[in-house]
N, C-alpha and C positions, 0 to 999 in steps of 0.2 A: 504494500500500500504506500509507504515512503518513496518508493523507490517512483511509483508512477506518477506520485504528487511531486516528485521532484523534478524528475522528466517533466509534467506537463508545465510547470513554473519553467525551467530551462527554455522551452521550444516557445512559452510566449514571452518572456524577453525577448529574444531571439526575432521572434517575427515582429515585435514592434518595432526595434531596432530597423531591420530590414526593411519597415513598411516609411517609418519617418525618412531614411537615408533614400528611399524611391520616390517619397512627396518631395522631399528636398530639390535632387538630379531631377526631378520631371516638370520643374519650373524652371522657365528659362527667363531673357529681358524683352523677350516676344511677348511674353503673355501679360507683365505688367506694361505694355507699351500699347496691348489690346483691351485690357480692360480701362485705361485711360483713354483710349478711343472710344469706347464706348460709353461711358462715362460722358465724354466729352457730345456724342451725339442725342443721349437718350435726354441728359440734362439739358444739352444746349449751354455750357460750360463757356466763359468767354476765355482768351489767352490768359490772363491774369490769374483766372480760377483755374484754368489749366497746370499752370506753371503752379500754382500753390498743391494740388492737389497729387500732381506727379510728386512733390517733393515732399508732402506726407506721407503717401503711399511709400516711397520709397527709403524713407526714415523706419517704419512701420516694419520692410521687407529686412531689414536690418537687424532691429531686437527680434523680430522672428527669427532668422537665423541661428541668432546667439545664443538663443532658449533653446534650438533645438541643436546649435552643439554642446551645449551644455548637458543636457540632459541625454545625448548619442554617448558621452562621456561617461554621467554615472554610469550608463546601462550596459556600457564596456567593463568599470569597474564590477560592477553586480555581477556581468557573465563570468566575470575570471575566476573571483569567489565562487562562484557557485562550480565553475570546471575545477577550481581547486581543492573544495568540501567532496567534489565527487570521487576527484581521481588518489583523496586519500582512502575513501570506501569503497568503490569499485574495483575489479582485476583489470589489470591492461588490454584483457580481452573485451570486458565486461566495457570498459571506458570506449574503445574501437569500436564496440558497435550500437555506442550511443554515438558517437558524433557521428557515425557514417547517418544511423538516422535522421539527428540533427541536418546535415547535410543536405539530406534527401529530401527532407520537410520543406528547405529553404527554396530550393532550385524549385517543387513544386510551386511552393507560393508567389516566386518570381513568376513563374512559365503563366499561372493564375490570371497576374494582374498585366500582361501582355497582351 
């Protein structure tokens, strides 16, 4: 029962990790240059409110960032703990073929959200 409770803790670390570092990489300077165009149409936005709203947003896109490496960070610290609490209780076997499943878990979830 530990063992799958701790597995299942492990693999969702794991994929949040994975899911924040793919919201990250899957924003590029297109998409805020598109939503201030649209922004800019739906409102009817004049240059002024333009320029001020590009440079909130973009302040904005900034402490997002930061909180999210921040927190890619704890959740790096967390996984090491936690491979390190394992790989003092598991056999080297027993470790091998949890991360192969970890592994397999990941590249699923990747292939998923493609």
């Amino acid at each position: 029962m530990l063992r799958k409770t701790i597995l299942a803790m492990l693999i969702l670390v794991l994929f949040f990790t994975v899911s924040a570092t793919q919201a990250q990489k899957n924003s590029s300077p297109a998409d805020g240059r598109d939503a201030i165009n649209r922004m800019t149409k739906e409102l009817g936005l004049s240059e002024t409110q333009r320029s001020k709203v590009e440079t909130i947003l973009n302040t904005e896109k900034k402490k997002v960032e930061a909180v999210f490496n921040e927190e890619r960070k704890k959740l790096q610290s967390i996984q090491e703990e936690t491979r390190s609490g394992l790989k003092a209780v598991l056999t080297p076997e027993q470790m091998e073929k949890l991360e192969n499943k970890m592994r397999q878990e990941s590249s699923k979830n990747a292939n998923q959200k493609k």
